[in-house]
mmCIF file as Biopython writes it, N, C-alpha, C and O atoms, coordinates in Angstrom:
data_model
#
loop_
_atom_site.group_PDB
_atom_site.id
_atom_site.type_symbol
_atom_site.label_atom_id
_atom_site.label_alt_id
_atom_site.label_comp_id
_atom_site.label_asym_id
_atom_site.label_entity_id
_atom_site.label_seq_id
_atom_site.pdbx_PDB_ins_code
_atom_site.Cartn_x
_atom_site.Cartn_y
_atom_site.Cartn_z
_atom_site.occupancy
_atom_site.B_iso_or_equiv
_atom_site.auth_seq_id
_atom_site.auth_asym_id
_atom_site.pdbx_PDB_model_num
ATOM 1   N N  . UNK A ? 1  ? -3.097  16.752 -3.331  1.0 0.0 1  A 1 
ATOM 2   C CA . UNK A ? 1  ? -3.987  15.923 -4.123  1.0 0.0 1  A 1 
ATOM 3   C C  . UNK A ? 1  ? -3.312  14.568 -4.327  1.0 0.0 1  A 1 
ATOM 4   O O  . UNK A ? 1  ? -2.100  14.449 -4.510  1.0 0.0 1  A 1 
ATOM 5   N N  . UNK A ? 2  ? -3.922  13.854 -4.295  1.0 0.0 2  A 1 
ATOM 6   C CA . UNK A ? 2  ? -3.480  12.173 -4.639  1.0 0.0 2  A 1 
ATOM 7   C C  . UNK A ? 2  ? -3.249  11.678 -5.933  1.0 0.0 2  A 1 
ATOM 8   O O  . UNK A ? 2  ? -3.947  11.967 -6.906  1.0 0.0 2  A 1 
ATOM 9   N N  . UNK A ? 3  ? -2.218  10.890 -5.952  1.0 0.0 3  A 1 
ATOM 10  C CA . UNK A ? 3  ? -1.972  10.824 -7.159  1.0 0.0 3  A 1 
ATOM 11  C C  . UNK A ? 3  ? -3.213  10.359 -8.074  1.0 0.0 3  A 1 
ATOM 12  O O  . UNK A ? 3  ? -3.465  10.931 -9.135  1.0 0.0 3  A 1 
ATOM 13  N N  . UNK A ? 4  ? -3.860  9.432  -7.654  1.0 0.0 4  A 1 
ATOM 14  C CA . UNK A ? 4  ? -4.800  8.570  -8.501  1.0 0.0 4  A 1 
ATOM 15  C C  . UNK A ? 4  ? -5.923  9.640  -8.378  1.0 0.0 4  A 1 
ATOM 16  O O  . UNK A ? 4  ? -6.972  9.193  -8.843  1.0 0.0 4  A 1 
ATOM 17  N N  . UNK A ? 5  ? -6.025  10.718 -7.975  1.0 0.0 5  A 1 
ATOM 18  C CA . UNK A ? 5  ? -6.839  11.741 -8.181  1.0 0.0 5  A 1 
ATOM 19  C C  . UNK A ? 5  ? -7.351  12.342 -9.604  1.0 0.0 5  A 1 
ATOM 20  O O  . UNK A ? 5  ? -6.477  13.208 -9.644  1.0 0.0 5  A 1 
ATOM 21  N N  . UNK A ? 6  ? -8.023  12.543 -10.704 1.0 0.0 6  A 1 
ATOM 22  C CA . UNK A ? 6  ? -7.946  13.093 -11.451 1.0 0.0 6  A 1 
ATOM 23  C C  . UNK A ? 6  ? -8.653  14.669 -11.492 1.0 0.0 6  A 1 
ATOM 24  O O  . UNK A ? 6  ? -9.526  15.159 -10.776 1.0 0.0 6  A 1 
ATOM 25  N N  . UNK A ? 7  ? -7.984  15.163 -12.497 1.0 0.0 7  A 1 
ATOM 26  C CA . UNK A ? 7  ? -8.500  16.035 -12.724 1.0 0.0 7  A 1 
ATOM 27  C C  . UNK A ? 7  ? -9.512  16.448 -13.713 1.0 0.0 7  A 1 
ATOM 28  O O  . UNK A ? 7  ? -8.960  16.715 -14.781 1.0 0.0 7  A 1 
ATOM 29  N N  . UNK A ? 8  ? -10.719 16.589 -13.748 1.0 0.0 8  A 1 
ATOM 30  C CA . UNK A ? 8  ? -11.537 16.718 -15.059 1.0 0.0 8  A 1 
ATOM 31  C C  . UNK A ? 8  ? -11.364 17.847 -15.840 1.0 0.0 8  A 1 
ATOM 32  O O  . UNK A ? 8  ? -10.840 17.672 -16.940 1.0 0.0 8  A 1 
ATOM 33  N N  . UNK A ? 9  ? -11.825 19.438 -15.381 1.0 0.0 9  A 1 
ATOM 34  C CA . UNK A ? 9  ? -11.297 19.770 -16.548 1.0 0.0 9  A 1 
ATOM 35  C C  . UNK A ? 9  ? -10.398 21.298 -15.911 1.0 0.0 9  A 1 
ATOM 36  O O  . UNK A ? 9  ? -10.131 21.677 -14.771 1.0 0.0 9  A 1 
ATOM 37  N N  . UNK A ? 10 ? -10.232 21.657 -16.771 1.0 0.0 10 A 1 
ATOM 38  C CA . UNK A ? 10 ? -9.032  23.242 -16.276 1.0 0.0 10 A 1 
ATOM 39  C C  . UNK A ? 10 ? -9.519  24.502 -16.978 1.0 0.0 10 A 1 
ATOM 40  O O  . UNK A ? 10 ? -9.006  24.894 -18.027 1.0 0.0 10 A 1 
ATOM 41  N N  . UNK A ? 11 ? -10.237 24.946 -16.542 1.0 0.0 11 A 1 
ATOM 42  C CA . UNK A ? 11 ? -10.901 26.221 -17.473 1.0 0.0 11 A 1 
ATOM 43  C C  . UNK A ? 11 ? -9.965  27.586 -17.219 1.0 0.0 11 A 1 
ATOM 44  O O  . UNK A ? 11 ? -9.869  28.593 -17.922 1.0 0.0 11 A 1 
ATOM 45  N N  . UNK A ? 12 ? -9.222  27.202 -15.782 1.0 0.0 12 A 1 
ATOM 46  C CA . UNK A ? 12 ? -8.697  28.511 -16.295 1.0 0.0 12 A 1 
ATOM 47  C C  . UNK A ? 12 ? -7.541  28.805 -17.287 1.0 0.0 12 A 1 
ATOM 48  O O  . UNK A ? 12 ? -7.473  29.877 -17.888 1.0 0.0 12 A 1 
ATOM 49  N N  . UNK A ? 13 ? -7.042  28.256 -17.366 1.0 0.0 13 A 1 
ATOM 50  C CA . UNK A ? 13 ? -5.967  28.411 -18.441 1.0 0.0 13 A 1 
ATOM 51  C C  . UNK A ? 13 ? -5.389  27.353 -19.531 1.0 0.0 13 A 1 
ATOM 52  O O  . UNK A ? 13 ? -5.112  26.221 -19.136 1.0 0.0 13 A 1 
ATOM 53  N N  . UNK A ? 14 ? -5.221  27.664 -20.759 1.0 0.0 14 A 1 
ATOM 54  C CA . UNK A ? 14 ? -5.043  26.475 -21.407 1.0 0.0 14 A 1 
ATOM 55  C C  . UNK A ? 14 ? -3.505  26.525 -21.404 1.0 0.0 14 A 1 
ATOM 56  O O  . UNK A ? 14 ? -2.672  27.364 -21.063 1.0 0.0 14 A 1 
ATOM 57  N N  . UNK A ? 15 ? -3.468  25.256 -21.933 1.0 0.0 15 A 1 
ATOM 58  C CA . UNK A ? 15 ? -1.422  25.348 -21.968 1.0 0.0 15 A 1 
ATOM 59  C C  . UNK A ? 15 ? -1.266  25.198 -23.902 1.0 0.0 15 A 1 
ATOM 60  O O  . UNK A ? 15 ? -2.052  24.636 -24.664 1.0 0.0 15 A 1 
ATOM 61  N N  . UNK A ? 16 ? -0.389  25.689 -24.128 1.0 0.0 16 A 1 
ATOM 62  C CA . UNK A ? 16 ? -0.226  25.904 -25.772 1.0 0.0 16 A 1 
ATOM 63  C C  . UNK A ? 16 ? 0.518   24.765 -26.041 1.0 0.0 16 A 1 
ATOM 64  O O  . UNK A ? 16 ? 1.394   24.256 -25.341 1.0 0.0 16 A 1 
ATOM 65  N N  . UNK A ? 17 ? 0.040   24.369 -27.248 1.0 0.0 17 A 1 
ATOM 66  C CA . UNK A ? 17 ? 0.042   22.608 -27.868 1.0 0.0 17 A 1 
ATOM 67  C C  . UNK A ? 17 ? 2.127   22.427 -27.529 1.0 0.0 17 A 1 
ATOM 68  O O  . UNK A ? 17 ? 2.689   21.617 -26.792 1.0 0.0 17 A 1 
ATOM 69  N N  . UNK A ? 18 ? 2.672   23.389 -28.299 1.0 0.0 18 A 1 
ATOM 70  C CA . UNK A ? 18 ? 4.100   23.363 -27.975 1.0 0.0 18 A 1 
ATOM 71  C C  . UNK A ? 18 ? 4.339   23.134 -26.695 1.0 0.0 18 A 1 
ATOM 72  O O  . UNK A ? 18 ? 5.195   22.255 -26.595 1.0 0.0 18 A 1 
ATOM 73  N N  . UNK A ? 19 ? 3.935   23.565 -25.566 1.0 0.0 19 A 1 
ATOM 74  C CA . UNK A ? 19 ? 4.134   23.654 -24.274 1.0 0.0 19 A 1 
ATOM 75  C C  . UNK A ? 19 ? 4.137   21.728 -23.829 1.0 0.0 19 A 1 
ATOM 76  O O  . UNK A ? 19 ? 4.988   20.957 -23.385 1.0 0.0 19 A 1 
ATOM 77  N N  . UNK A ? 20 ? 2.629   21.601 -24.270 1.0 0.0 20 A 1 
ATOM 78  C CA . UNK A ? 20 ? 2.244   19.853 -23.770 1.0 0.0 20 A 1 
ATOM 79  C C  . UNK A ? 20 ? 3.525   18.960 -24.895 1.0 0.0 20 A 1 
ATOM 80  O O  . UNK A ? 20 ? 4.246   18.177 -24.276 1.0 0.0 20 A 1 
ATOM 81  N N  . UNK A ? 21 ? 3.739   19.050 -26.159 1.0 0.0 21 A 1 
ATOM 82  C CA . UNK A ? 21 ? 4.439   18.570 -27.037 1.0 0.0 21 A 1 
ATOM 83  C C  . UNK A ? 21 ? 5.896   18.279 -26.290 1.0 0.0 21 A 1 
ATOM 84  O O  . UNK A ? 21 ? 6.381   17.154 -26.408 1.0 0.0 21 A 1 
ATOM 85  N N  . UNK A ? 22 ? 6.785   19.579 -25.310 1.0 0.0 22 A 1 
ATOM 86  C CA . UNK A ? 22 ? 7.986   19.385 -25.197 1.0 0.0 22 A 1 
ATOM 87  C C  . UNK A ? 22 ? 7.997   18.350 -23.733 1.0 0.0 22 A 1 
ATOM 88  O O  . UNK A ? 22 ? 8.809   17.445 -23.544 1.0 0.0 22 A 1 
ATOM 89  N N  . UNK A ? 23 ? 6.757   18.794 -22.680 1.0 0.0 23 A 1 
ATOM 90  C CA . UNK A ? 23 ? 6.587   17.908 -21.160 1.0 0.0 23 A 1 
ATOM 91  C C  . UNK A ? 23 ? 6.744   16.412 -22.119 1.0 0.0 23 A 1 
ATOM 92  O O  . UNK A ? 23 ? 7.690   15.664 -21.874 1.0 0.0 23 A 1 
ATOM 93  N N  . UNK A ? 24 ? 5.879   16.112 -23.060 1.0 0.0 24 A 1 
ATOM 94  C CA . UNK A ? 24 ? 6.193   14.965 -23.737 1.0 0.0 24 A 1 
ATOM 95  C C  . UNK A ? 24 ? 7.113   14.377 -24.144 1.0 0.0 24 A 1 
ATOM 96  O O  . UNK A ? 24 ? 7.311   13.192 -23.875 1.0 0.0 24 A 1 
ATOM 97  N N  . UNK A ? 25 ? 7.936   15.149 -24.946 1.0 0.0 25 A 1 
ATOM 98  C CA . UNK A ? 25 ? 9.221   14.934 -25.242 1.0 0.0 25 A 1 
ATOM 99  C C  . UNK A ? 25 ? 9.945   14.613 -24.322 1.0 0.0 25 A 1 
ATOM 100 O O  . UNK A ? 25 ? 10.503  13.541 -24.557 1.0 0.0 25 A 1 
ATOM 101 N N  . UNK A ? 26 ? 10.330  15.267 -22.887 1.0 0.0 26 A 1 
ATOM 102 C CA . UNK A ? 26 ? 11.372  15.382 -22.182 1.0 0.0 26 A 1 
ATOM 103 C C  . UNK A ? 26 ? 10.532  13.640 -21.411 1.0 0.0 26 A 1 
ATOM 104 O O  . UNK A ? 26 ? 11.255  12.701 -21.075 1.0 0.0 26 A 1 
ATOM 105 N N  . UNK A ? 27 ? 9.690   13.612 -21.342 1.0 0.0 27 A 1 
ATOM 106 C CA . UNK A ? 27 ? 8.718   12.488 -19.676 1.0 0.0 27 A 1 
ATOM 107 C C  . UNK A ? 27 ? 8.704   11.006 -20.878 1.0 0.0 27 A 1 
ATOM 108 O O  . UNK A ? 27 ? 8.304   9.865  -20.645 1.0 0.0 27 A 1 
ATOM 109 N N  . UNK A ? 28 ? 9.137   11.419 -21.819 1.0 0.0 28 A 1 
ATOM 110 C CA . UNK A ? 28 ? 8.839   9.595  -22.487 1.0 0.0 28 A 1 
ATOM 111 C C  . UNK A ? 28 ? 9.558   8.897  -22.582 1.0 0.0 28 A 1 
ATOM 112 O O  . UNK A ? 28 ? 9.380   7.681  -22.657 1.0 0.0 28 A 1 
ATOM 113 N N  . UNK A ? 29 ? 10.746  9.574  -22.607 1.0 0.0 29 A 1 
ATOM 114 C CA . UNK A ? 29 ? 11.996  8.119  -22.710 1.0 0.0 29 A 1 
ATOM 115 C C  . UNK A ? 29 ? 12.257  7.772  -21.502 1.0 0.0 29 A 1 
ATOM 116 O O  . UNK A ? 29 ? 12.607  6.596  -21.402 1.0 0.0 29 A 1 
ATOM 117 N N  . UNK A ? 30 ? 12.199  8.617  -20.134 1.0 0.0 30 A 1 
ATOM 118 C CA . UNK A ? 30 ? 11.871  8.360  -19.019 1.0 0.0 30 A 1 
ATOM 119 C C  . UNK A ? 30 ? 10.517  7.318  -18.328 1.0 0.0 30 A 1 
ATOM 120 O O  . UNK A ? 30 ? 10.712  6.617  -17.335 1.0 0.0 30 A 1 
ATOM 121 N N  . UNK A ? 31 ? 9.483   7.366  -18.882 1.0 0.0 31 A 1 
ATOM 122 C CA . UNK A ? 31 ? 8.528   6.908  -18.857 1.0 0.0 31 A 1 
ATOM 123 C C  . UNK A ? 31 ? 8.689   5.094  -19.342 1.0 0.0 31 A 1 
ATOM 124 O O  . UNK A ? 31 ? 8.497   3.973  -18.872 1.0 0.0 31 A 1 
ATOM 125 N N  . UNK A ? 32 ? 9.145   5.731  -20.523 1.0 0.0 32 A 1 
ATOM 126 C CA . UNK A ? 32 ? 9.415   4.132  -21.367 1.0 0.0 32 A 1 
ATOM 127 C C  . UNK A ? 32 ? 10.619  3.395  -20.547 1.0 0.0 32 A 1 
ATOM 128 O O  . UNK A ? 32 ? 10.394  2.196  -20.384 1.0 0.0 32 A 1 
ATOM 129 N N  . UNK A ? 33 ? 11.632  3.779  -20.093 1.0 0.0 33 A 1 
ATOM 130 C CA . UNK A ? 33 ? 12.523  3.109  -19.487 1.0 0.0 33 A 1 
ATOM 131 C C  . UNK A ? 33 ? 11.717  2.748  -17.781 1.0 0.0 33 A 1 
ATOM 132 O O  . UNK A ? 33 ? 12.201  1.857  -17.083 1.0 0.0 33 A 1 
ATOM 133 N N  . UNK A ? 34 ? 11.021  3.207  -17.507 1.0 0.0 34 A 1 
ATOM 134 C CA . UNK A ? 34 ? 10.087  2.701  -15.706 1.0 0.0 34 A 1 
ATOM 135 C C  . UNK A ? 34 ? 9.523   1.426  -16.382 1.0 0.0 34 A 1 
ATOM 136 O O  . UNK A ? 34 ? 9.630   0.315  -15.862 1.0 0.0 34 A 1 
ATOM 137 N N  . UNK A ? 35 ? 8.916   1.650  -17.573 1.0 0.0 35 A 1 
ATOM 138 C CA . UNK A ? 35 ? 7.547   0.439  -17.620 1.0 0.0 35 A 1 
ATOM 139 C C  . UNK A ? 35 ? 9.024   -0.321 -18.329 1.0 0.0 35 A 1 
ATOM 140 O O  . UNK A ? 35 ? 8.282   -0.984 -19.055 1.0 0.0 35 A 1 
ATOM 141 N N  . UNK A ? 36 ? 9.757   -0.568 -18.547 1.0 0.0 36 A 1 
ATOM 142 C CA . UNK A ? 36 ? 10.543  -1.570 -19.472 1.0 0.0 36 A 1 
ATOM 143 C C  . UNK A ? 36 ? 11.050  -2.522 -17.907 1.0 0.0 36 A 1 
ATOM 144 O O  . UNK A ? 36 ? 11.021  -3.753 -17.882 1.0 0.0 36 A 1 
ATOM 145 N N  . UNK A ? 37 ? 11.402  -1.834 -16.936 1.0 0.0 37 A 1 
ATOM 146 C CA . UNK A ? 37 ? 11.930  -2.376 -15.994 1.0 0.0 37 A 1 
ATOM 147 C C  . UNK A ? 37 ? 10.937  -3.117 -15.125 1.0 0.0 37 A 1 
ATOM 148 O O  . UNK A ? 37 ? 9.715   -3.012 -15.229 1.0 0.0 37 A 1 
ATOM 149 N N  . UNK A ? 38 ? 11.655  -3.961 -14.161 1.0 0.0 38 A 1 
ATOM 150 C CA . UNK A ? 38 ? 11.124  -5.359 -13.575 1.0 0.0 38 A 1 
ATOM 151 C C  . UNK A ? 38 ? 9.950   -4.536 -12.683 1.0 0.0 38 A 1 
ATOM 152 O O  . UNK A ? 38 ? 8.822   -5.027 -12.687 1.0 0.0 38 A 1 
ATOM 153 N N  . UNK A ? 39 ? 10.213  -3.159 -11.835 1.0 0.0 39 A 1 
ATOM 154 C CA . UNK A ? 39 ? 9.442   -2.474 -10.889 1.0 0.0 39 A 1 
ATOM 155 C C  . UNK A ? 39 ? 8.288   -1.695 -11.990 1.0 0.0 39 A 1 
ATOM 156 O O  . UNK A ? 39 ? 7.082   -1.650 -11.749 1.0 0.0 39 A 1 
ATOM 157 N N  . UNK A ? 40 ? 8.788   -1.242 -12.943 1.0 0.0 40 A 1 
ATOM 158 C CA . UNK A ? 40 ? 7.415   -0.715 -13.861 1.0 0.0 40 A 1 
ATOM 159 C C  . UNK A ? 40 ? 6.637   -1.368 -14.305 1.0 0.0 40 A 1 
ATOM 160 O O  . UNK A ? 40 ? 5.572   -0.863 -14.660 1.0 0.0 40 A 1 
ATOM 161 N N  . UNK A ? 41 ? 6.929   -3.054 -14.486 1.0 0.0 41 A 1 
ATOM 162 C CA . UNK A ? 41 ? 5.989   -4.208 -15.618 1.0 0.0 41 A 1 
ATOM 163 C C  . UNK A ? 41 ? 5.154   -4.585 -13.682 1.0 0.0 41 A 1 
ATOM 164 O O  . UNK A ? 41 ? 3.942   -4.704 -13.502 1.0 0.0 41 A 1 
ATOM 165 N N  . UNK A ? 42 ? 6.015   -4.668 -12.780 1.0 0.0 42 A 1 
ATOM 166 C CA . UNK A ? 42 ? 4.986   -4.768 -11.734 1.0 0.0 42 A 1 
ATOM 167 C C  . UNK A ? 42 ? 4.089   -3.888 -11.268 1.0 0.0 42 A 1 
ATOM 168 O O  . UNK A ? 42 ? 2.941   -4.196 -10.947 1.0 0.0 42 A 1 
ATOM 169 N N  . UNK A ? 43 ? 4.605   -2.666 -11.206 1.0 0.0 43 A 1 
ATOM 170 C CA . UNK A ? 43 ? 3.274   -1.651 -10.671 1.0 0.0 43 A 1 
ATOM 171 C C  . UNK A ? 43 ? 2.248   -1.681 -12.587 1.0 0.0 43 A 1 
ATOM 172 O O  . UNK A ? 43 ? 1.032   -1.837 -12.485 1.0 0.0 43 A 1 
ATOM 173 N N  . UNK A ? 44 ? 2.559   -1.601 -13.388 1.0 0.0 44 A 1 
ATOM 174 C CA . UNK A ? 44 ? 1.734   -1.888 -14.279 1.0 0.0 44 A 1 
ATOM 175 C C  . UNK A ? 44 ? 1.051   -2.887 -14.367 1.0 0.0 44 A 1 
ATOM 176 O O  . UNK A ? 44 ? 0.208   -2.846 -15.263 1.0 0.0 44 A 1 
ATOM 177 N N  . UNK A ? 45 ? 1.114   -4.228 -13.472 1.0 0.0 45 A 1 
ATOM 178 C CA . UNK A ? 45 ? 0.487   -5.080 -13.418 1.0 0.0 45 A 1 
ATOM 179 C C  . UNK A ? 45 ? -0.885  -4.971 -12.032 1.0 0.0 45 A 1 
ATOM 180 O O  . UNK A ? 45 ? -2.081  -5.247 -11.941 1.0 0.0 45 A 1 
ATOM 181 N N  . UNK A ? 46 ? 0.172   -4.414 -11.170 1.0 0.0 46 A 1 
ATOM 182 C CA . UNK A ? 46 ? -0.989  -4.019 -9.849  1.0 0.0 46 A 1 
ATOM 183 C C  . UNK A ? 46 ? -2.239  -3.481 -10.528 1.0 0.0 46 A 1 
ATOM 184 O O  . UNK A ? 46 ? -3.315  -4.053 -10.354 1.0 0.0 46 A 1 
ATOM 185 N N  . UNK A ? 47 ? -2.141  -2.470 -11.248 1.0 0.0 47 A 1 
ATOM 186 C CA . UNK A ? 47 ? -3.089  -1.076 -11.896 1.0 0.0 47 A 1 
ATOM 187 C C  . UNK A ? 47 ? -3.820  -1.729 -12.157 1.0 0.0 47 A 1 
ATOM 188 O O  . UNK A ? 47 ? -4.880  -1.776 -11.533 1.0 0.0 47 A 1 
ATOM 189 N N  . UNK A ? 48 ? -3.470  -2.751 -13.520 1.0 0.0 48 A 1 
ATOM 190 C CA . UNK A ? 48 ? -4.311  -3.546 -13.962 1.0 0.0 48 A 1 
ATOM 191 C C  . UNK A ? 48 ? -5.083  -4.331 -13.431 1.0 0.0 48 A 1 
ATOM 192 O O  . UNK A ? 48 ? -6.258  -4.612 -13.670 1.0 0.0 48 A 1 
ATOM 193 N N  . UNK A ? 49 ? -3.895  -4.915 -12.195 1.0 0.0 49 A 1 
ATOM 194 C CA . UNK A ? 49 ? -5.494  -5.972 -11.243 1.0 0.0 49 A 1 
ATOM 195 C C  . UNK A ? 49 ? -6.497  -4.950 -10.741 1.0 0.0 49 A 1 
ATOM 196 O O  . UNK A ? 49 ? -7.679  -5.284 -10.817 1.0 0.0 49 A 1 
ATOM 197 N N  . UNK A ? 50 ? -6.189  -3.677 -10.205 1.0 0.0 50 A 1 
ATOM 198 C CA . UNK A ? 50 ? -7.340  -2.909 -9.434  1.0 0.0 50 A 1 
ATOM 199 C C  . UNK A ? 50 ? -7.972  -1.941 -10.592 1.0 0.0 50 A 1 
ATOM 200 O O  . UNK A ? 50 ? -8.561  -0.946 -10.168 1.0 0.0 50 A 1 
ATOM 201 N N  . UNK A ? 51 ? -7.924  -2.084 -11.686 1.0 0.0 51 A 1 
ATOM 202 C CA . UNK A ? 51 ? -8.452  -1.685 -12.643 1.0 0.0 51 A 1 
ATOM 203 C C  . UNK A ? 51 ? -9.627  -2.567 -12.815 1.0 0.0 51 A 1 
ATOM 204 O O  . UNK A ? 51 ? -10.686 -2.148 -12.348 1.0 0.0 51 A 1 
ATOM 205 N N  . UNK A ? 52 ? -9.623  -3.623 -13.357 1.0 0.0 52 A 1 
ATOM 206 C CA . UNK A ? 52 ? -10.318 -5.007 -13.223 1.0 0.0 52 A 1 
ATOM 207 C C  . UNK A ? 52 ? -11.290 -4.949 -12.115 1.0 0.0 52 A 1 
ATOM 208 O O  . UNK A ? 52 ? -12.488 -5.002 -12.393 1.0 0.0 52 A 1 
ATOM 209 N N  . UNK A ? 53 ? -10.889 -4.843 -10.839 1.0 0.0 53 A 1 
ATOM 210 C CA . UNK A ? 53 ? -11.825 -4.970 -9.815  1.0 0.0 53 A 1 
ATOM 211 C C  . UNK A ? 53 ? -12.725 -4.151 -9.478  1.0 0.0 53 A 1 
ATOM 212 O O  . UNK A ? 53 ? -13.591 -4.437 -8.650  1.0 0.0 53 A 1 
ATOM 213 N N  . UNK A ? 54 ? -12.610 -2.540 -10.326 1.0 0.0 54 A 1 
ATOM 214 C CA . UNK A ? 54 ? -13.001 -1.591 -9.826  1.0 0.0 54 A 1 
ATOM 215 C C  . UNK A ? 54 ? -14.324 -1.646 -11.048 1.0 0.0 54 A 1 
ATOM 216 O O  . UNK A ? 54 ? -15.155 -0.743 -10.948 1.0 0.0 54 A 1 
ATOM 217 N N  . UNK A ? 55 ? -14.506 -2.597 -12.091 1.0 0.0 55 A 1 
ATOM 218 C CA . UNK A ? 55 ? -14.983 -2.815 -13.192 1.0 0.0 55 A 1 
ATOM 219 C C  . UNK A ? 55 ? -14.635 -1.885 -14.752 1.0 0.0 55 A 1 
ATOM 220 O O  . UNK A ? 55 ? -15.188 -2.211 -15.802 1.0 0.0 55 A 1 
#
């Protein structure tokens, strides 16, 4: 599947709030350090132009 793929919804199984809470925990300071850097403020800028275009 592609990244820019989404997924709508997941009926078969739910994931328990603790479960999504810790992927969070561990993916954000990671996350926050990509977009802080020169390559994250640019692909965050791409998104945005083809965000824009796509209306």
């Amino acid at each position: 599947m592609p990244a820019t793929e989404v997924i709508k919804t997941n009926q078969s199984e739910r994931l328990p709030k603790t479960a999504v809470e810790s992927l969070a925990r561990a993916l954000l300071p990671q996350m926050r350090a990509y977009f802080a850097s020169d390559e994250g403020q640019a692909a965050l800028k791409q998104w945005r132009a083809e965000r824009e275009q796509q209306g």
